[in-house]
VEXFITOR-694438 format. One record per residue: residue in three letters; z, x, y of N, C-alpha, C, O in turn. Coordinates in pm, whole numbers, plus 50000, padded with zeros to 5 digits. Layout:
BEGIN
ALAZXYZXYZXYZXY
...
//
This chain:
BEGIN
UNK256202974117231257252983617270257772990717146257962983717046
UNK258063006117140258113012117039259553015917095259813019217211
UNK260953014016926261813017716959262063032416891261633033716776
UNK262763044416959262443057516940264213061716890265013063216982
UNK264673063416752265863061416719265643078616633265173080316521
UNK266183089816733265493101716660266623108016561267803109416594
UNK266093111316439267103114016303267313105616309268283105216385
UNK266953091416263267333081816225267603079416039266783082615954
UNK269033072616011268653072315880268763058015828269743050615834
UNK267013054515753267313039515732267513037315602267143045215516
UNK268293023515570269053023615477268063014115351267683002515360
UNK267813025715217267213022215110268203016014994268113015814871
UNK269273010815097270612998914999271612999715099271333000115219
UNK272652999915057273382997715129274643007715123275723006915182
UNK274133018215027274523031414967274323042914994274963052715029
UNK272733038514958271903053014929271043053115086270713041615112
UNK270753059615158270343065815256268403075915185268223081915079
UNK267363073615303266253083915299265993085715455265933076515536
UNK265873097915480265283097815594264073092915618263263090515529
UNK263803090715785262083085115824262043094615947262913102315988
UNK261233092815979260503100016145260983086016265261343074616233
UNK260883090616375260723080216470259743077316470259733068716557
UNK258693078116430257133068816474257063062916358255893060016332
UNK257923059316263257733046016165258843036316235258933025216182
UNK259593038516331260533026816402260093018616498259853023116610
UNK259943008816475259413002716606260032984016614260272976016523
UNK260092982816749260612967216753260222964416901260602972316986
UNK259322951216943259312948717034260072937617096260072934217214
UNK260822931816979261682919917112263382925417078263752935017010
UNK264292914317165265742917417189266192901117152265672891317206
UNK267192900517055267792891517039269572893616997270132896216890
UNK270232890617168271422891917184272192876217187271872865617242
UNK273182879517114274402865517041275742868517156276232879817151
UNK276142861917224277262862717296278182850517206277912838717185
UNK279432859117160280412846817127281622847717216282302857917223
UNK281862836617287283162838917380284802839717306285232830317240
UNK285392849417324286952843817300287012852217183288092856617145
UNK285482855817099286152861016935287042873816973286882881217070
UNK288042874716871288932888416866288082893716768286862894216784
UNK288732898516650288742906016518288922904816422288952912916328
UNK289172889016432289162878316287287972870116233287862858116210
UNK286862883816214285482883216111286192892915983287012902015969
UNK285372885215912285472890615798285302904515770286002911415696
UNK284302907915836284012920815797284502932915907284012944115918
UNK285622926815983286652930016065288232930316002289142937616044
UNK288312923015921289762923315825290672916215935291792914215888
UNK290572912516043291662905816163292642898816087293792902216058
UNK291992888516061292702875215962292162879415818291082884515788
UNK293232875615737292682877615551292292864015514292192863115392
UNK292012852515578291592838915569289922832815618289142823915583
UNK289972843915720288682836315783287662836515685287582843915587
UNK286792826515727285372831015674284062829515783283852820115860
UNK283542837515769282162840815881281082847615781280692859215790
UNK280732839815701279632847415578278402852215715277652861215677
UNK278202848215831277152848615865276942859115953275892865415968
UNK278172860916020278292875616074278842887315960278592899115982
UNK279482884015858279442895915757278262897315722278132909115690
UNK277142890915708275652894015663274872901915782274082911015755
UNK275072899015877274642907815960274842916516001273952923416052
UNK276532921415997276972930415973276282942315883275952953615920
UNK276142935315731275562946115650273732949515672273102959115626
UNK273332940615739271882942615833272132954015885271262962215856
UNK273062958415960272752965216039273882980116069273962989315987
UNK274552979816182275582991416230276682979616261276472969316326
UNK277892983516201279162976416309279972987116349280262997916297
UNK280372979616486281402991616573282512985516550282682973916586
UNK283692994916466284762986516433285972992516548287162990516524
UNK285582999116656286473000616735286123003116870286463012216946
UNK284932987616894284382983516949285232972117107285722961317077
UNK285262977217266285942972017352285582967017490285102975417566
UNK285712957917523285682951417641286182962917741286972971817711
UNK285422960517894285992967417961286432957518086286482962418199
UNK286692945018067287702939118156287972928418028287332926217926
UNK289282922418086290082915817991289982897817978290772890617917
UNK288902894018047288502883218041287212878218085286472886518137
UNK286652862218071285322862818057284652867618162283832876818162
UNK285022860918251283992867818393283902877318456283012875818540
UNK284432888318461284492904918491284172910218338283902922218332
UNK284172905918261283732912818160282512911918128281932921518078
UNK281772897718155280932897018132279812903618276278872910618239
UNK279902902018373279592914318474279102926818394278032932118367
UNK280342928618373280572943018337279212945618185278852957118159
UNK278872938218137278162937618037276582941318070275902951018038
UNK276212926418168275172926718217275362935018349274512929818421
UNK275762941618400275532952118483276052970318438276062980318510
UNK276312969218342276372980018273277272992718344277073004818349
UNK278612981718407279252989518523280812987318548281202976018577
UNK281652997118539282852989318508283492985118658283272989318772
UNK284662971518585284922963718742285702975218849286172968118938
UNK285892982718864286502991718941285562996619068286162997919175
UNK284232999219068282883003719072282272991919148281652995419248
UNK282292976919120282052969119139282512955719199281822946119232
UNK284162957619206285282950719274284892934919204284912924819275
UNK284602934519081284592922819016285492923018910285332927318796
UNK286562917418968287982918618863287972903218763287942901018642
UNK288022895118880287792881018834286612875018854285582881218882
UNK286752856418831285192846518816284942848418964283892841918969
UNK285062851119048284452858519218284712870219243285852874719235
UNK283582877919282282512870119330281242868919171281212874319060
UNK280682862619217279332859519117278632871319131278732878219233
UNK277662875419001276762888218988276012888119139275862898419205
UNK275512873519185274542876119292275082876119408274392878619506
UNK276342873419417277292872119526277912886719596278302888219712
UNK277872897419477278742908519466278162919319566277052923819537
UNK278792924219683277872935519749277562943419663276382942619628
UNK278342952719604277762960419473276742964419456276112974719480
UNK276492946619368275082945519264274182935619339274062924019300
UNK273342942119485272482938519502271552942119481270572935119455
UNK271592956019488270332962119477270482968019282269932978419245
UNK271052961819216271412967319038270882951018990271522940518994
UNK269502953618943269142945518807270332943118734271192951718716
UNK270402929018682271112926418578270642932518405269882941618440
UNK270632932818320270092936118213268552928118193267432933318196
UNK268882914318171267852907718176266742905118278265802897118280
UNK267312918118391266332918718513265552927218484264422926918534
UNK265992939218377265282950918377264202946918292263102951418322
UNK264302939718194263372932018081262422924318154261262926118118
UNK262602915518255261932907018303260942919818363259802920018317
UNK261282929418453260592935618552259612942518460258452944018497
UNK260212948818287258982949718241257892944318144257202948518052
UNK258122932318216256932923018181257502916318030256802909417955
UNK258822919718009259472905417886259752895217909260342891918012
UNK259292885017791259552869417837261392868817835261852869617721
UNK261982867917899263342863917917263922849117929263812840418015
UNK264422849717838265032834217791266662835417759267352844817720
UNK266912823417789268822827417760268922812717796268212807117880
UNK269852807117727271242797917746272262798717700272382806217602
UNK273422791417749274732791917701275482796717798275012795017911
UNK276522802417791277022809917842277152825817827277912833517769
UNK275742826917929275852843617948276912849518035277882855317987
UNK276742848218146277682851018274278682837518280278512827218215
UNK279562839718357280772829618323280362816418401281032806218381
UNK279192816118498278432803618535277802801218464277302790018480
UNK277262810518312276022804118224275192817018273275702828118287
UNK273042812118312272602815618330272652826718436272032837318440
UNK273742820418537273742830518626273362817818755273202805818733
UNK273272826318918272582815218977272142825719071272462837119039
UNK271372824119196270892827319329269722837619243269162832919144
UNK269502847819276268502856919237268682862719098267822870219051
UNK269802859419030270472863018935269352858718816268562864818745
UNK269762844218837269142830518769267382829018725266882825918617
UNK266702832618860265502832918904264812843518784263822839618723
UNK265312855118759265432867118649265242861218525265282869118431
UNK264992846218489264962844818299263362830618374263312822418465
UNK262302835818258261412829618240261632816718152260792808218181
UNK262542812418051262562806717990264352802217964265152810417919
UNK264692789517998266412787518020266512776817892265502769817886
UNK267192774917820268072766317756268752758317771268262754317876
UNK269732750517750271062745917762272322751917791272432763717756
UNK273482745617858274512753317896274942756417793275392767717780
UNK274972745417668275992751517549277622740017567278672741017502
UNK277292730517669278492726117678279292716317534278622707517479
UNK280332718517502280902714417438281782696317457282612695217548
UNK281582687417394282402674317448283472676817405283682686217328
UNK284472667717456285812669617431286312652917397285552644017433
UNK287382650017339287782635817349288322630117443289052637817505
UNK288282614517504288722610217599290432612917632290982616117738
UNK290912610417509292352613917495293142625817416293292627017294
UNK293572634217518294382649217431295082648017309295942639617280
UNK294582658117232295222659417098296582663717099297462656817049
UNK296782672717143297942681617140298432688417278299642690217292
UNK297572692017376298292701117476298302687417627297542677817640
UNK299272691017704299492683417847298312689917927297872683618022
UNK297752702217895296982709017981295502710917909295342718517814
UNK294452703217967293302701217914292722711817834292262710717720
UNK292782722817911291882736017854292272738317719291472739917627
UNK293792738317708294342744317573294052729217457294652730317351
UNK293512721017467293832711817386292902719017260292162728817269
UNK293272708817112292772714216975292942705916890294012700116875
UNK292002704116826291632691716693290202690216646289222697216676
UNK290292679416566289082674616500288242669916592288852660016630
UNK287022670516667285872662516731285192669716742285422681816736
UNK284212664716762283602653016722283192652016601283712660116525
UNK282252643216543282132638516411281212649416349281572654816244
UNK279912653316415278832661516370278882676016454279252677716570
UNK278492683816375278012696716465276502696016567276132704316650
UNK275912684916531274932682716616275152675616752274342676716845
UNK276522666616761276872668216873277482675916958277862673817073
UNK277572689816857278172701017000276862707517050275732708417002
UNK277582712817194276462719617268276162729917213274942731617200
UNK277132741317155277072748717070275682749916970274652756516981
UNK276052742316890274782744216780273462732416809272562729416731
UNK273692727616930272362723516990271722735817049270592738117006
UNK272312745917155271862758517200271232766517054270082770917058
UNK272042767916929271252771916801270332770816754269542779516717
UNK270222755216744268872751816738267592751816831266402751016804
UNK268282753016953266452754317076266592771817056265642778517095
UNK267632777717003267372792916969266402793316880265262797316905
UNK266812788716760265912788116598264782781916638263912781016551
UNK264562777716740262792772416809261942779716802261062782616722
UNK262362783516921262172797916955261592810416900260452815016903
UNK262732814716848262332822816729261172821816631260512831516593
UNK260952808016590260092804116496258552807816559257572812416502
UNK258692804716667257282807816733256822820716769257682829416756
UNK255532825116817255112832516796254802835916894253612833416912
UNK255612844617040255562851317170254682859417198254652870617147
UNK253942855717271252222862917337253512874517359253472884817292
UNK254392872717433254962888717526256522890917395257282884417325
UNK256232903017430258272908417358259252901217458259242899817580
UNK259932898117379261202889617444262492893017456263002898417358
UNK263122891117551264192895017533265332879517535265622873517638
UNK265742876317416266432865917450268052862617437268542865117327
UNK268862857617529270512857817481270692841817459270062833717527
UNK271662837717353272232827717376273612832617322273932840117230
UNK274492823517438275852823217472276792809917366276552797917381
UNK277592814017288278082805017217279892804017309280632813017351
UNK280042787217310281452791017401282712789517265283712796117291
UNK282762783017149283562786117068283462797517018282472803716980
UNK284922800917018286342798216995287202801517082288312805717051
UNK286612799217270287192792017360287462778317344286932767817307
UNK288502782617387289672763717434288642759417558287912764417643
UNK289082746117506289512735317374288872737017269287642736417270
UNK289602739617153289542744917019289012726416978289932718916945
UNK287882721816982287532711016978286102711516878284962710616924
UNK286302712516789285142712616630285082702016532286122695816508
UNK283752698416460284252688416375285312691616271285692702816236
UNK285732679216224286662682216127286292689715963287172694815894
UNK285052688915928284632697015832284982716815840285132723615739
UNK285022721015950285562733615965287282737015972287862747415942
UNK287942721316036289542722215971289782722615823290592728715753
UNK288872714515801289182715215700288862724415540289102720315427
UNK288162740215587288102747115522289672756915552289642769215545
UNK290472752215573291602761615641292922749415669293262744415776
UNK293622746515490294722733815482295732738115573296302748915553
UNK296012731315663297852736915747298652743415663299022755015682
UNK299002735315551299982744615467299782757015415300652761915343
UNK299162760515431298562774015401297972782815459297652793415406
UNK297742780015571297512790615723298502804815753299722803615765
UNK298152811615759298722826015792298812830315910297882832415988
UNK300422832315934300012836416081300182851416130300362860416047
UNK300112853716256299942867616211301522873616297302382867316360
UNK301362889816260302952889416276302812892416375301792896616429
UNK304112890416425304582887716597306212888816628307042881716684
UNK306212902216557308042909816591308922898316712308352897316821
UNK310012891416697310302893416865310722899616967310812895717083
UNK311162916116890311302922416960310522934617032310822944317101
UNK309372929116980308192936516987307962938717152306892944217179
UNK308742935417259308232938217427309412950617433309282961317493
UNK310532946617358311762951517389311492969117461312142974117552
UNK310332975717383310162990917413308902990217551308843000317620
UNK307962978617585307302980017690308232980817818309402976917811
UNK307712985717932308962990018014308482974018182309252966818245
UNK307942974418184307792959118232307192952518160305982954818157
UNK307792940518063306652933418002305702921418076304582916818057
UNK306982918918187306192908918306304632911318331303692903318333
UNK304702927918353303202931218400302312929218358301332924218414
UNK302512934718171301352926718084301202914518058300162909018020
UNK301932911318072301442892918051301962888118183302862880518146
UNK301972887718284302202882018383301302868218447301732857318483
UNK299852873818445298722869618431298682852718318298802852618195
UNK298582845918367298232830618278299242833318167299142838818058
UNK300082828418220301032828718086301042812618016301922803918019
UNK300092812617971299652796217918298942793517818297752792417847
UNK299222791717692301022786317671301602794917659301232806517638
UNK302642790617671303882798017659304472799717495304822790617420
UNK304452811317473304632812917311306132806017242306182796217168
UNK307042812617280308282799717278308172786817238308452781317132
UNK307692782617347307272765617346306692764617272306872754217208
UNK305552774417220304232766617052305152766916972305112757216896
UNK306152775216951306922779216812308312767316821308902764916716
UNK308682761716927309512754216884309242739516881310032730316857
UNK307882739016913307182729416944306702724216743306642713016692
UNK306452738216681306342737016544304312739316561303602741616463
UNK303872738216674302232741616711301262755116618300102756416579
UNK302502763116614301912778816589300172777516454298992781016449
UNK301402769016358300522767416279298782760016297297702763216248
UNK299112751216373298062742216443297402749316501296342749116438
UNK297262757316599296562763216703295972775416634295102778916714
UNK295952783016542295922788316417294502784516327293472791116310
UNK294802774116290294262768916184292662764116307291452765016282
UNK293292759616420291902754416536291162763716575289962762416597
UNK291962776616590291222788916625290682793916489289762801916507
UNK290852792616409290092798316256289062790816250288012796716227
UNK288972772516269287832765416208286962768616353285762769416327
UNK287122769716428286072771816589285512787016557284512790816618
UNK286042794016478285792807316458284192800216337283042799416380
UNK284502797116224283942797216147282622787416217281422789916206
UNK283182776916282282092769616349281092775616427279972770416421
UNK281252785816503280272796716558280032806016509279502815416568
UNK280352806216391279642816216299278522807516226277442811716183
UNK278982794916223277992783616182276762783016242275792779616174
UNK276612786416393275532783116473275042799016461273822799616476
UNK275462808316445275192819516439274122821916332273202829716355
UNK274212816316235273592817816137272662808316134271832808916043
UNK272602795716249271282787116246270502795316297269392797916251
UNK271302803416460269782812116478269182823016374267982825716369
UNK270052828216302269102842616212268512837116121267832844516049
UNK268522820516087267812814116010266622811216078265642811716003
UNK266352808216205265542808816282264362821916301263132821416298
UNK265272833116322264082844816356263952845616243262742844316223
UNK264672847516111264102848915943262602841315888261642846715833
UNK262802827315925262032821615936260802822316012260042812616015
UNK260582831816068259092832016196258912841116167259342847316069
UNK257982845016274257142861416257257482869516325256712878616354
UNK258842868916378259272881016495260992886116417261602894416485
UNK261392883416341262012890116232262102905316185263182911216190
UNK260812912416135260612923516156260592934616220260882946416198
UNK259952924216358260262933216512261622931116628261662931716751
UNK262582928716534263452923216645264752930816619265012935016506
UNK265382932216699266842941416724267942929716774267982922216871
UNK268602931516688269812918916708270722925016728271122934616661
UNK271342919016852273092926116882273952912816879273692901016905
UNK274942918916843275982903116895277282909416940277792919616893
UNK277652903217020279122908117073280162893417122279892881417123
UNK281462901217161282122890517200282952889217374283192900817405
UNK283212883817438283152890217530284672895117590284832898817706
UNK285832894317478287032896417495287422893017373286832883917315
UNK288622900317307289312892417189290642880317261290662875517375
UNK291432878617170292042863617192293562868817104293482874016993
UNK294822866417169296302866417152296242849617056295602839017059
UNK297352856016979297142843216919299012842016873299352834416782
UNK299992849916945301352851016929301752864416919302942867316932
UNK300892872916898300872892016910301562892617034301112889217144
UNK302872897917004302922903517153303722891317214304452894617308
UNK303742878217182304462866617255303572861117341303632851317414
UNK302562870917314301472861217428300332855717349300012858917235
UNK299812847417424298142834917380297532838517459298152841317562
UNK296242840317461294722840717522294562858417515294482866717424
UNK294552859017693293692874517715294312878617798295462874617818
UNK293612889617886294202890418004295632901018020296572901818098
UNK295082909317879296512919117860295192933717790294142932717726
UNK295862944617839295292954617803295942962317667296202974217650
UNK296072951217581296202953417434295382950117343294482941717356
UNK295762960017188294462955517103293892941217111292692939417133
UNK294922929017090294532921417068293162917717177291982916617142
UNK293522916817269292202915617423291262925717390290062923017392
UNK291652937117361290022946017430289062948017331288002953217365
UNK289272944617205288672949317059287812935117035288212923517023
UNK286672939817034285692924016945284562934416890284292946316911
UNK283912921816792282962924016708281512934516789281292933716910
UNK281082939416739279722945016809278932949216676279432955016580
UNK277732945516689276962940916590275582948916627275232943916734
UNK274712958116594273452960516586272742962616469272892971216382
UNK271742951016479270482957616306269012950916419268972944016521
UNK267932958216328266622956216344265882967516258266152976416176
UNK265332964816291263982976716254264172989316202264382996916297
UNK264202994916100264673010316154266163012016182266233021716258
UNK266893009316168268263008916201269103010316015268913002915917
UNK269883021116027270703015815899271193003515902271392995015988
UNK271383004815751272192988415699273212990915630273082998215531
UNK274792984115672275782980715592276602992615674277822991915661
UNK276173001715744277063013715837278413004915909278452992915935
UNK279353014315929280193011515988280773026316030281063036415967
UNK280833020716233281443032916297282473031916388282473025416493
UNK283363038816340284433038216403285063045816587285983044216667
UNK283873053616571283603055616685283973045516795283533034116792
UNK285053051316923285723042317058284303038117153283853047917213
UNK283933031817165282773022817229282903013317338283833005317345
UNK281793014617436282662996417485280942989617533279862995417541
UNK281322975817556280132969817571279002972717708277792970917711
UNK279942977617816279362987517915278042999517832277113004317897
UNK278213001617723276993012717655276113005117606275373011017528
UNK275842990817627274892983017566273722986117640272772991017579
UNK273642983517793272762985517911271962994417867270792991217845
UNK272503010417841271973021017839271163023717723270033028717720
UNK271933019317619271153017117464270063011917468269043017417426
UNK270122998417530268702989517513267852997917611266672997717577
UNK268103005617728267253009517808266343022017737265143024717731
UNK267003025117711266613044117592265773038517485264763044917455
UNK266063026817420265693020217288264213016617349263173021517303
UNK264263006017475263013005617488261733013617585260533011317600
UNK262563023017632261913032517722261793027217866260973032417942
UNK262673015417913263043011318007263733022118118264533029418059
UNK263663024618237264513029718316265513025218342265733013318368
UNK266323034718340268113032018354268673034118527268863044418591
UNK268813021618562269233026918671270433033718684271473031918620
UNK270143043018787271063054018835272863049118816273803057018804
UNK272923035618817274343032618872275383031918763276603030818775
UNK274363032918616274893028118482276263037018464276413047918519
UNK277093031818394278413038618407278783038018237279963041118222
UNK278113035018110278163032918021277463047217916276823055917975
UNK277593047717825276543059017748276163055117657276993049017589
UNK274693056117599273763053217485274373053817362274903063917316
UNK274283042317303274913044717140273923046817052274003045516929
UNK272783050617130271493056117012272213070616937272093068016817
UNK272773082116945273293089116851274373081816740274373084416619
UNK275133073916795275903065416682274973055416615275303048516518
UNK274093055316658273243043316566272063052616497271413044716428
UNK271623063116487271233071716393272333077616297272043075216180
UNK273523084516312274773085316253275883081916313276343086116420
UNK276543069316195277843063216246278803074916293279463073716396
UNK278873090416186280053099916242279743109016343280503118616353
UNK278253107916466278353116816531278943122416596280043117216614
UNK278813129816638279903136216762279873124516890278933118316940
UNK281413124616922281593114117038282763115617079283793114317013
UNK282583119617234283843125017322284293118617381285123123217459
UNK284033103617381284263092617541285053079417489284433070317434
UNK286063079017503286803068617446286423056317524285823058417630
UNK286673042817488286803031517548287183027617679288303026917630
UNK287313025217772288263020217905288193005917934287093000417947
UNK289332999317947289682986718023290592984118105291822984718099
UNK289902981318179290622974718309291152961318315290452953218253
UNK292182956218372292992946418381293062941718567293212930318611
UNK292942951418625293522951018823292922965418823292562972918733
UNK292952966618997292472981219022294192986919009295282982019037
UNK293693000918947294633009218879295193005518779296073013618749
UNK295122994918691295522988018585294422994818449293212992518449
UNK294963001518363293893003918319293983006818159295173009218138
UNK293373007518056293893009417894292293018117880291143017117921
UNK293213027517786292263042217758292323041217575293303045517515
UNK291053034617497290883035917393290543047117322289313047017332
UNK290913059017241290113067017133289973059817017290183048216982
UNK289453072616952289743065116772290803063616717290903056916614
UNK292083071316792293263068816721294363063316804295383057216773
UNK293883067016910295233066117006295053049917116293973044217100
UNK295923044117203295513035317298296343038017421296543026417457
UNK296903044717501297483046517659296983035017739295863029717738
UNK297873032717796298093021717914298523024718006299743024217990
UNK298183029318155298603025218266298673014918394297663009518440
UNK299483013718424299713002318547299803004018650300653012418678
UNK299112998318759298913003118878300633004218957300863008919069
UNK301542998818869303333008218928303723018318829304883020318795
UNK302263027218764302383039118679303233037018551303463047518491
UNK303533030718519304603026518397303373025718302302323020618342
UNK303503030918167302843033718060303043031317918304163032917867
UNK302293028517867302473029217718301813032917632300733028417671
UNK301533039517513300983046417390301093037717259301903029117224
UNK299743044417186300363033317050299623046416948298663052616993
UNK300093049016829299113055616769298553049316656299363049316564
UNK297363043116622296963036916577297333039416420297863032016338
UNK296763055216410296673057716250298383056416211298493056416089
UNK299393055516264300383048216189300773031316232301373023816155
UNK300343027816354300723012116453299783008916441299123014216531
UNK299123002516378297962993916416298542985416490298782991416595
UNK298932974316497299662967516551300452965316694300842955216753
UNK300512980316725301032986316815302272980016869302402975316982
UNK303072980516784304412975516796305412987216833306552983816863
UNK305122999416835306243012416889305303018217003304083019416993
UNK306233022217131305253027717220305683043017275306833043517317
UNK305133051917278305813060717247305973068717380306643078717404
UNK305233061917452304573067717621306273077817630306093089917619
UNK307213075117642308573081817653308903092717513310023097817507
UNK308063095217426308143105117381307693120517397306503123617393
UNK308883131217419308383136117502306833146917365306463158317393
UNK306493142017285306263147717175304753144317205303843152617200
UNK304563128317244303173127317305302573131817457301853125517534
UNK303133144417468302753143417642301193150417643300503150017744
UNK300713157117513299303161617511298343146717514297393143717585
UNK299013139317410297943129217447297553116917548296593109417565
UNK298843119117604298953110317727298043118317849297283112517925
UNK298263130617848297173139617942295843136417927295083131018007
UNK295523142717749294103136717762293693124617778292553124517823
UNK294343110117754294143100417763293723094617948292883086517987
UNK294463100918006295033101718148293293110518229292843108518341
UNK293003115418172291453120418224290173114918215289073118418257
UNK290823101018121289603090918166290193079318231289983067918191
UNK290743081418306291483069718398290433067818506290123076618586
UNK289853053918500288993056018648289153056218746289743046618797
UNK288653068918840289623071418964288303061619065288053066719174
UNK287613049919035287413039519180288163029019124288173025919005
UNK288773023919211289173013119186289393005919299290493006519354
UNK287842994119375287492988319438288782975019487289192966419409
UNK289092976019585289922965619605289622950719520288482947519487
UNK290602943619495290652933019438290872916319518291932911119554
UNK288952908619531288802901719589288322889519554287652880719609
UNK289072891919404288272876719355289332866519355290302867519429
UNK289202858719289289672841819248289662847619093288652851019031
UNK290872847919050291232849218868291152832218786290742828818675
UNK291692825418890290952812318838291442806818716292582811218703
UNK291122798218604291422792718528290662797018399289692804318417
UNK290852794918325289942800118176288882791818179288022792518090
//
């Protein structure tokens, strides 16, 4: 399979730039990294000034990063839909973990991603957690020639810290070889090593730095308590949202209050940094893996995340809010032919993956795709690009990303604005100024007008 990347410019450092033709580009397999839960605290993201992820900053400079890169639903299982069906939940009435990809009227007759690969004749392999069941199940499932492990993680018999299982966080187990995690790494780095009669398309799903924040203690301990950074978190920072109930209404668990008087903040912090670094750990067993074999050369690596993660921003923990912290994660492309060390700032969302890989490999796109090709941003990071980000939260619930700006509406029309190039942070909202009403218009014209009734089970993390 020949990948066709036209004006492409590949990178002779990490500086200097030469042009090539498209018929010196070529890659026949797919090797996609799902990390659950990461926000924007990689290194080569600046999130946190503490972390360390040497292994996704290296791949990073492999390849293209999208640094304003977004989910288009706000948690794992509609987002991840939304990934492998290349379709946002509005379109598809998959808000929450029901219905399942194979369950969904929708997407019966819509290949999953790894359907379209299979149908043309790629070996398809995946474990972990791809879809929020894993592999997937019913006809979904049937779609991968080659399955893995779930990726499941152990936990200790007795809670460290939280009354409520999911959120618990500490040291366990003893080795990284007893997590499921970097057992899935290693039947990856198998894999890889060998030498595939067919092009492959393969995903593995990493579930850290989802709770339970449960890693060995060698990754706490690159990150002392006393010295953990946390990040800022105004308290009057809701005071200008005009319902704050709405945005965080949704799993309010934990409760930010309670970590902070509890004295936790720091703890939960320091668990989410070493689970960070720990799947960057397994991350780097697999690229040690394809490095190591003979399909290295020909291979196109993406990695993404499938939501970012609240960590006291805002007064809230987890997801499930149509703010930076939720909709922004890592997105990662290098292979073949691809610059190295680029970074584009270009508004993106993981919905344009579908279409990319389809164009990349001369795959047909089905008709239903609702995403657009990031093959012009992946020949030049500054091309022209008119289509900002969108995420959805509920039908009519919705957050409108550009490069500078972020608008929020709520299905009881109440709004908010942030402008990035002075708020990163987005701590002032300006939606009531009457000074932003141009950009609230344009923002307001990519509002998606389906928005499929809402029939799932939101469920538990």
């Amino acid at each position: 399979m020949n990948v066709r990347i036209f004006g492409l410019i590949v990178a002779a450092g990490t500086a200097c730039f030469s042009c090539t033709t498209a018929a010196e580009i070529s890659a026949r397999n797919v090797l996609v990294i799902a990390i659950d839960d990461l926000n924007d605290w990689v290194g080569c993201l600046g999130g946190h000034p503490q972390v360390l992820t040497p292994n996704l900053d290296r791949l990073a400079q492999r390849g293209v990063l999208f640094t304003n890169a977004h989910v288009q639903a706000t948690y794992c299982g509609p987002s991840r839909i939304s990934v492998m069906s290349g379709r946002m939940p509005g379109s598809t009435g998959c808000y929450g973990f029901t219905p399942r990809y194979d369950q969904a009227e929708t997407l019966q007759d819509h290949l999953p991603l790894h359907g379209v690969f299979a149908k043309a004749g790629f070996t398809t392999a995946g474990g972990g957690k791809i879809l929020h069941e894993g592999l997937g199940q019913g006809w979904v499932r049937d779609l991968w020639s080659v399955t893995w492990g779930n990726a499941n993680n152990p936990s200790p018999k007795e809670r460290v810290h939280w009354p409520v299982k999911v959120w618990d966080w500490g040291a366990f187990p003893e080795s990284d070889e007893q997590m499921g995690d970097f057992q899935l790494a290693q039947e990856t780095a198998t894999f890889l090593r060998e030498k595939q009669e067919r092009p492959f398309f393969a995903i593995a799903g990493f579930r850290r730095p989802h709770v339970p924040l449960h890693v060995p203690k060698k990754w706490f301990d690159l990150y002392p308590l006393e010295s953990v950074q946390l990040p800022e978190a105004p308290e009057n920072d809701l005071d200008d949202v005009p319902h704050p109930e709405i945005s965080t209404r949704i799993h309010r668990q934990p409760d930010h209050r309670e970590i902070v008087e509890k004295g936790l903040w720091k703890s939960l912090v320091q668990a989410y940094l070493a689970s960070i670094s720990f799947a960057d750990h397994c991350v780097g067993e697999v690229l040690r893996g394809l490095d190591d074999g003979p399909n290295a050369a020909d291979t196109v690596v993406i990695l993404w995340s499938d939501h970012g993660f609240h960590l006291g921003e805002k007064q809230h923990w987890a997801k499930r809010t149509l703010w930076e912290e939720t909709t922004r994660v890592p997105l990662i492309v290098a292979g073949p032919g691809l610059p190295s060390g680029q970074r584009c700032s270009r508004p993106v969302g993981l919905i344009d993956l579908y279409p990319t890989l389809c164009e990349m490999f001369h795959l047909p796109a089905p008709a239903a795709l609702e995403g657009r090709s990031l093959m012009p941003l992946l020949a030049h990071a500054d091309a022209p690009w008119d289509r900002p980000a969108v995420t959805t939260l509920e039908p009519h619930s919705h957050a409108v990303r550009s490069e500078n700006w972020r608008f929020i509406r709520y299905a009881d029309g109440s709004e908010e604005l942030y402008d990035h190039t002075r708020d990163p942070n987005e701590w002032t909202n300006l939606a009531r100024d009457a000074a932003t009403l141009t950009e609230r218009e344009k923002a307001a014209h990519w509002l998606p007008t389906k928005n499929l009734p809402d029939h799932s089970n939101s469920g538990d993390e």
